[in-house]
C-alpha positions, -999 to +999 in steps of 0.1 A: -355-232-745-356-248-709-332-278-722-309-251-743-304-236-706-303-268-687-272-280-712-257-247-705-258-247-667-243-284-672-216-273-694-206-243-672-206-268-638-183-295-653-157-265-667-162-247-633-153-282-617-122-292-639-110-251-631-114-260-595-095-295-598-065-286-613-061-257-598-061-279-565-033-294-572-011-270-581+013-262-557+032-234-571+038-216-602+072-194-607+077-168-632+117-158-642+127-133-668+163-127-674+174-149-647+157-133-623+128-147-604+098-119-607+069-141-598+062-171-570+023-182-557+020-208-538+036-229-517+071-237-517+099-243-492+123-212-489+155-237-494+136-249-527+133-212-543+169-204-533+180-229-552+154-225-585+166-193-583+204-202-584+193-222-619+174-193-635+202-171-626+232-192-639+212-202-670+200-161-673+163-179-679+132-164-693+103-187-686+075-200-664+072-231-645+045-249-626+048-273-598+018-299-596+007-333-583+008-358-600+001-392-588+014-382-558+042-366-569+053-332-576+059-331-616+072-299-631+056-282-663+078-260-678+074-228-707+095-210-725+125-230-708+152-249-725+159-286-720+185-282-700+170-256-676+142-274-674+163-306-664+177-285-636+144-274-624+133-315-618+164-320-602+158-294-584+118-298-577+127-337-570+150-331-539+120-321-520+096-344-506+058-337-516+050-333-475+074-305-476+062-289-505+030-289-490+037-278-455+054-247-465+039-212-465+018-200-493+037-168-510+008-151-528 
């Protein structure tokens, strides 16, 4: 019984860790419905959601996206967007220096 418990408070730690990691480096997460931007946490530079919300308007977008680091780089994951949109959003996202992204003010 002792080991059955041990295994579990391992297996909890580890998932409690890898929750804890990635949502370190996230730096933002947007949410858009109809082309409207509804939904921003994080941190992100006010220039930066102008013009991510100049894309999800012209392309009247539905769709989440999330900004992380990736090997030092910001790398956009996109749902629910088309290619193109999404293409948009990188060119977007890739403008922006990870410093900046970083220095900005949270928007919870």
């Amino acid at each position: 019984m002792a080991f059955l418990l041990s295994i579990g408070a391992l297996v909890f730690s580890v998932v409690l860790v890898l929750l804890l990691a990635r949502r370190a480096v996230t730096l933002f997460e947007l949410t858009a419905e109809g082309g409207r931007v509804v939904r921003v946490k994080g941190r992100i530079p006010p220039d930066m959601l102008a013009d991510l919300e100049d894309v999800f308007r012209r392309a009247s977008a539905t769709g989440q996206i999330s900004v992380r680091t990736e090997g030092g780089r910001p790398t956009v994951h996109a749902l629910g967007l088309d290619d193109g949109t999404t293409q948009r959003v990188r060119n977007v996202v890739g403008r922006f220096p990870l410093a900046r992204i970083k220095a900005a003010n949270p928007l919870d």
